[in-house]
C-alpha positions as CSV (number, residue, x, y, z in Angstrom):
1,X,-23.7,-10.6,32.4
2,X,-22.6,-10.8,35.8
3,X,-20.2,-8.7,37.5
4,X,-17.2,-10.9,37.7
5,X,-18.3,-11.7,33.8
6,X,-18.3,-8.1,33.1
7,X,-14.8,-7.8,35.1
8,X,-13.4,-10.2,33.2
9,X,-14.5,-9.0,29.8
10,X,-12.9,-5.8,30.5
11,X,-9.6,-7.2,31.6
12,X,-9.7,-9.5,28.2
13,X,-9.9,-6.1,26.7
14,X,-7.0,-4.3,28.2
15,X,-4.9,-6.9,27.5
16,X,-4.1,-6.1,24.0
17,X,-2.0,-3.5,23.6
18,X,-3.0,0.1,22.2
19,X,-0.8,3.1,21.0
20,X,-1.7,5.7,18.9
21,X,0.6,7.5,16.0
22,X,0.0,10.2,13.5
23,X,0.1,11.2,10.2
24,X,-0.6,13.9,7.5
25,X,-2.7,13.7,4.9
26,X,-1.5,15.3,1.8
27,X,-5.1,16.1,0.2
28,X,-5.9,18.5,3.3
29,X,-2.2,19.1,5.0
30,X,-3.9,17.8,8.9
31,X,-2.4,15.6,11.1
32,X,-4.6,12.6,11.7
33,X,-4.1,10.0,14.6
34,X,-3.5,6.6,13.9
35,X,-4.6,3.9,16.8
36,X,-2.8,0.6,17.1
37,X,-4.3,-2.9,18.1
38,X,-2.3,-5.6,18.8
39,X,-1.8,-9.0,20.7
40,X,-0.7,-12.9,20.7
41,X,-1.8,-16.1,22.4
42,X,-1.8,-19.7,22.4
43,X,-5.5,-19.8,20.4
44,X,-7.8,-18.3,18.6
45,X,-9.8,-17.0,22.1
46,X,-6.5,-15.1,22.8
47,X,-6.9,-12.9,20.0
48,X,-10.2,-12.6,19.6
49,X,-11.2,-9.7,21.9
50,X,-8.4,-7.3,20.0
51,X,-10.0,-8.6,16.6
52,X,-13.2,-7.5,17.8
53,X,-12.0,-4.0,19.4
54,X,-10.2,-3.6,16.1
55,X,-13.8,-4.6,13.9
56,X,-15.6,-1.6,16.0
57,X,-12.9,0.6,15.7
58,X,-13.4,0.6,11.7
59,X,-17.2,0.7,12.3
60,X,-20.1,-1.1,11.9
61,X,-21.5,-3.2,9.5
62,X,-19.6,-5.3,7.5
63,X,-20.5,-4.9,4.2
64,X,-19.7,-8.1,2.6
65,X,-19.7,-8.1,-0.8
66,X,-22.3,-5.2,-1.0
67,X,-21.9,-2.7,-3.8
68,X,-20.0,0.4,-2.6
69,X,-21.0,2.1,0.8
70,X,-20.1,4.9,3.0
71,X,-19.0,3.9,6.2
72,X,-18.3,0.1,7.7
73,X,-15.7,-2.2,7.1
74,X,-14.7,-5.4,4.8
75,X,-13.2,-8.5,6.1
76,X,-11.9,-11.8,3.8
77,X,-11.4,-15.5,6.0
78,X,-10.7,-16.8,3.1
79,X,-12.4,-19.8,3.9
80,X,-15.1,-20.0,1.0
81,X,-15.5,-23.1,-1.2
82,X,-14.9,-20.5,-4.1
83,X,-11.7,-19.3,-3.4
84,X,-9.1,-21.4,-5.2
85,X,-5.7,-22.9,-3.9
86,X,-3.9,-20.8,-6.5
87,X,-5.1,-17.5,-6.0
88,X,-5.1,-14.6,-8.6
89,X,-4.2,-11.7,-6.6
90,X,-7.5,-9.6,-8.2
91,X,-9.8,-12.1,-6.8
92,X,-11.0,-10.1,-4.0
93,X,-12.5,-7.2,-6.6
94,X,-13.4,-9.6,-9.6
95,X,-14.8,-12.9,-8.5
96,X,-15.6,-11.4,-4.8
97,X,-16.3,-7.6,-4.6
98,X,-13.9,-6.8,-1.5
99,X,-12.1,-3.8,-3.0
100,X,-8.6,-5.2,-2.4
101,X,-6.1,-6.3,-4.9
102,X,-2.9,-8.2,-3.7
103,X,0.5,-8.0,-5.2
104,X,3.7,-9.6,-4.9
105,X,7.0,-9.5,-6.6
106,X,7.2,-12.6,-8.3
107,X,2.6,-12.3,-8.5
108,X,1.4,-16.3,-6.6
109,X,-0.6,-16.5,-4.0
110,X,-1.9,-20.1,-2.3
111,X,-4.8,-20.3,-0.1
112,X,-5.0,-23.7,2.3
113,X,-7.4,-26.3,2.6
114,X,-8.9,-26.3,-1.0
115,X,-12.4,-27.9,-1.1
116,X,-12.4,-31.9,-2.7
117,X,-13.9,-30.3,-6.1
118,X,-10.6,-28.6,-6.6
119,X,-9.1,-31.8,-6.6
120,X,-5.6,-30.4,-4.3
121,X,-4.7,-31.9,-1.0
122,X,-3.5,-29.5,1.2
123,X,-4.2,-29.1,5.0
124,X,-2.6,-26.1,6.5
125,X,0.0,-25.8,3.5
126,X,1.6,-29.4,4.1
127,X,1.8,-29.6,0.6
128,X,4.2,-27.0,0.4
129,X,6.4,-27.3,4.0
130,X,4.9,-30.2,5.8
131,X,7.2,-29.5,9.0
132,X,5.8,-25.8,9.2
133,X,2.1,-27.1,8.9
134,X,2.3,-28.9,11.9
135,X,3.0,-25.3,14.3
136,X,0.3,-23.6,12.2
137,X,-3.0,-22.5,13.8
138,X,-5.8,-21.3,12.4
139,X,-8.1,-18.1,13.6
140,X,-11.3,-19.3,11.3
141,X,-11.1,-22.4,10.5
142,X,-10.1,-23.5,8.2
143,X,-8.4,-21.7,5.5
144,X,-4.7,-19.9,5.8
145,X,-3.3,-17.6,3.0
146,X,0.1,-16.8,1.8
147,X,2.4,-15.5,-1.1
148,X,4.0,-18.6,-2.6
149,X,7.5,-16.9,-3.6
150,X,8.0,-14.3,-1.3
151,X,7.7,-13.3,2.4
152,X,6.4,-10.0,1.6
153,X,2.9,-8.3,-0.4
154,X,0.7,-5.7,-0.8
155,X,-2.6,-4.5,-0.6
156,X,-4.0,-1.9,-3.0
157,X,-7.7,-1.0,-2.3
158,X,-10.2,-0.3,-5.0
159,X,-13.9,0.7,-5.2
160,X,-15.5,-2.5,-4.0
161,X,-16.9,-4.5,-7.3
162,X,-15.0,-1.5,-9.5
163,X,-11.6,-3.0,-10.3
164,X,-8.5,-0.9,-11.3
165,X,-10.7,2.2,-9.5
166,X,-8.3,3.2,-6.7
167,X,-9.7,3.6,-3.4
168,X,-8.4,4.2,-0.1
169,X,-9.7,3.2,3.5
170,X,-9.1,4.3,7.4
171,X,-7.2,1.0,8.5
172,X,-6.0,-2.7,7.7
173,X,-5.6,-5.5,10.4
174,X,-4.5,-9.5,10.0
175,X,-4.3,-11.9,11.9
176,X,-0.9,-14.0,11.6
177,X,0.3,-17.5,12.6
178,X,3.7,-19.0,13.9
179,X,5.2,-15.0,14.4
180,X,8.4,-16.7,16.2
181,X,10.3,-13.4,16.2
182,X,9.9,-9.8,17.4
183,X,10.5,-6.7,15.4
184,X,10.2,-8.8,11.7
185,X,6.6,-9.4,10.3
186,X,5.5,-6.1,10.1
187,X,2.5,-4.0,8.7
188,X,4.0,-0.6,6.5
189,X,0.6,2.1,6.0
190,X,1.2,4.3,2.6
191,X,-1.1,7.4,1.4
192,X,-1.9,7.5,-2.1
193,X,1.4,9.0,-3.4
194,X,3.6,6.1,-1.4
195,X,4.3,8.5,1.5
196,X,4.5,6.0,4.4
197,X,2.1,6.6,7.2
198,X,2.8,4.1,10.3
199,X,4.8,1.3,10.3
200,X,4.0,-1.6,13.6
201,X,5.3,-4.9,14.0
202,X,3.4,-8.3,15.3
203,X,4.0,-9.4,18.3
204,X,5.4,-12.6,18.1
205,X,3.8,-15.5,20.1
206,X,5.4,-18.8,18.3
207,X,3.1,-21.9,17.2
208,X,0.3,-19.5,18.0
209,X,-1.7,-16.4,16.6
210,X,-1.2,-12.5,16.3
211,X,-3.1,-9.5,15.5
212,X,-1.9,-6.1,14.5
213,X,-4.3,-3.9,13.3
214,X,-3.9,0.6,12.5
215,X,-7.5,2.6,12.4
216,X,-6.9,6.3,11.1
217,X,-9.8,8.7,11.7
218,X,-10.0,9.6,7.9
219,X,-9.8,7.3,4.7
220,X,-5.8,8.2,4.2
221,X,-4.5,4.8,3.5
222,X,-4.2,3.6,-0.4
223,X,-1.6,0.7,0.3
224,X,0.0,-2.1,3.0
225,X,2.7,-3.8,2.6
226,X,3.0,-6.6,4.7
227,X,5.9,-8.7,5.9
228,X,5.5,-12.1,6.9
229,X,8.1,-13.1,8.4
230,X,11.8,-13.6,6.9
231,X,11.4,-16.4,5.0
232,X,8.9,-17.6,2.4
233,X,6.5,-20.3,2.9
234,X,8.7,-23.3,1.4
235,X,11.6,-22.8,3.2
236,X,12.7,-24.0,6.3
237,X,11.1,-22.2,9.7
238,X,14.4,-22.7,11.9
239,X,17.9,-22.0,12.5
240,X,17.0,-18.2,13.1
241,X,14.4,-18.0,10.2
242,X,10.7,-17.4,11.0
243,X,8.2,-18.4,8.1
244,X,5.1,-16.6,8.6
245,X,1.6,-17.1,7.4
246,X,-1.7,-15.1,7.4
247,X,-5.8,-15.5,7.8
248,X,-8.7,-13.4,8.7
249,X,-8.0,-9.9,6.8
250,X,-10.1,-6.6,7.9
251,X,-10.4,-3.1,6.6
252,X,-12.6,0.0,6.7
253,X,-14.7,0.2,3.5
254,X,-12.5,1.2,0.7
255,X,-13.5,5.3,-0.6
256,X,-13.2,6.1,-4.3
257,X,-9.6,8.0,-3.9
């Protein structure tokens, strides 16, 4: 890589914005710092370098759906054959050993561009807001996720493969599309007792792509609740609403709380 390349890289790099926050564990009674990734473009390449900061900042490798490890992360695209358009919101420690469980109040969850053998036509979630799909970008092509009743979910972590084993991990990032408004879809860290942690918002970048990502430097995080937006995914995405959907999901490797 050549200077200017090099240069260039580095300024890439920068541009995200970082911030750091703290929080006590309850198991120990220490502070622990908390780093923050974020940033928004136009494309997928906008995004991309604070995705990958974020990926190193949780540690190498990713473990896929290894059985349970040490150190390293987990990450779900979403974009398998296997995962259905009407997503059970276990599949991600049953069917797939992830280690994270997803909840929402009224418990549906839709996942975009179904393969043909499903038999569902759906590209981008025009099948439930046709107007919204057409601002919708995707960071991996080509699968998006969202709840189907609600703007806002959970994520509980588990032993990978061990399901209804609680776990808890050193950060959470997503990537988001269509954030139109500042200060709204937001990422909320809780310890194993519910005791919140952090709380960041996406930036917003409209028709385009966030990341918000928070690392810890210990395994202190047993639940995020994330808020997409103010409005769910069938309703309308104007007149001061902002209807917000997610894709790639990453995470440190979920410990055995």
């Amino acid at each position: 890589m050549g200077r200017f390349a090099r240069l260039a890289a580095v300024a890439a790099i920068a541009a995200a914005t970082l911030a750091v926050v703290s929080a006590t564990d309850d198991r120990d009674g220490r502070g622990h710092r908390g780093r923050v990734v974020k940033d928004a473009g136009r494309a997928a390449a906008d995004v991309q370098d604070a995705f990958d900061r974020f990926n190193k900042l949780l540690g190498d490798p990713d473990n896929g759906n290894d059985p349970p490890r040490r150190r390293g992360r987990r990450s779900i695209n979403w974009d398998a054959d296997a995962v259905p358009f009407d997503m059970p919101g276990d599949f991600f420690n049953t069917n797939v050993p992830r280690g994270a469980v997803f909840k929402a109040k009224r418990g549906e969850f839709r996942v975009s561009n179904p393969p043909p053998v499903q038999r569902i036509v759906d590209n981008r979630f025009d099948s439930l807001n046709k107007r919204l799909a057409l601002q919708l970008l995707v960071f991996s092509p080509a699968r998006l996720f969202t709840p189907l009743r609600d703007n806002e979910l959970e994520v509980h972590f588990e032993v990978p493969g061990r399901r209804g084993v609680r776990a808890t991990t050193t950060g959470f990032g997503a990537i988001f599309a269509d954030v139109d408004r500042e200060r709204v879809t937001s990422l909320e860290f809780l310890d194993r007792h519910g005791r919140r942690l952090a709380k960041e918002f996406a930036p917003a970048q409209g028709g385009g792509l966030s990341f918000l990502g928070v690392v810890f430097d210990k395994p202190i995080v047993a639940t995020v609740k994330m808020t997409l937006g103010d409005r769910k995914i069938t309703d309308r995405d104007d007149r001061g609403g902002d209807v917000v959907v997610a894709d790639d999901f990453v995470y440190g490797e979920p410990q055995r709380a």
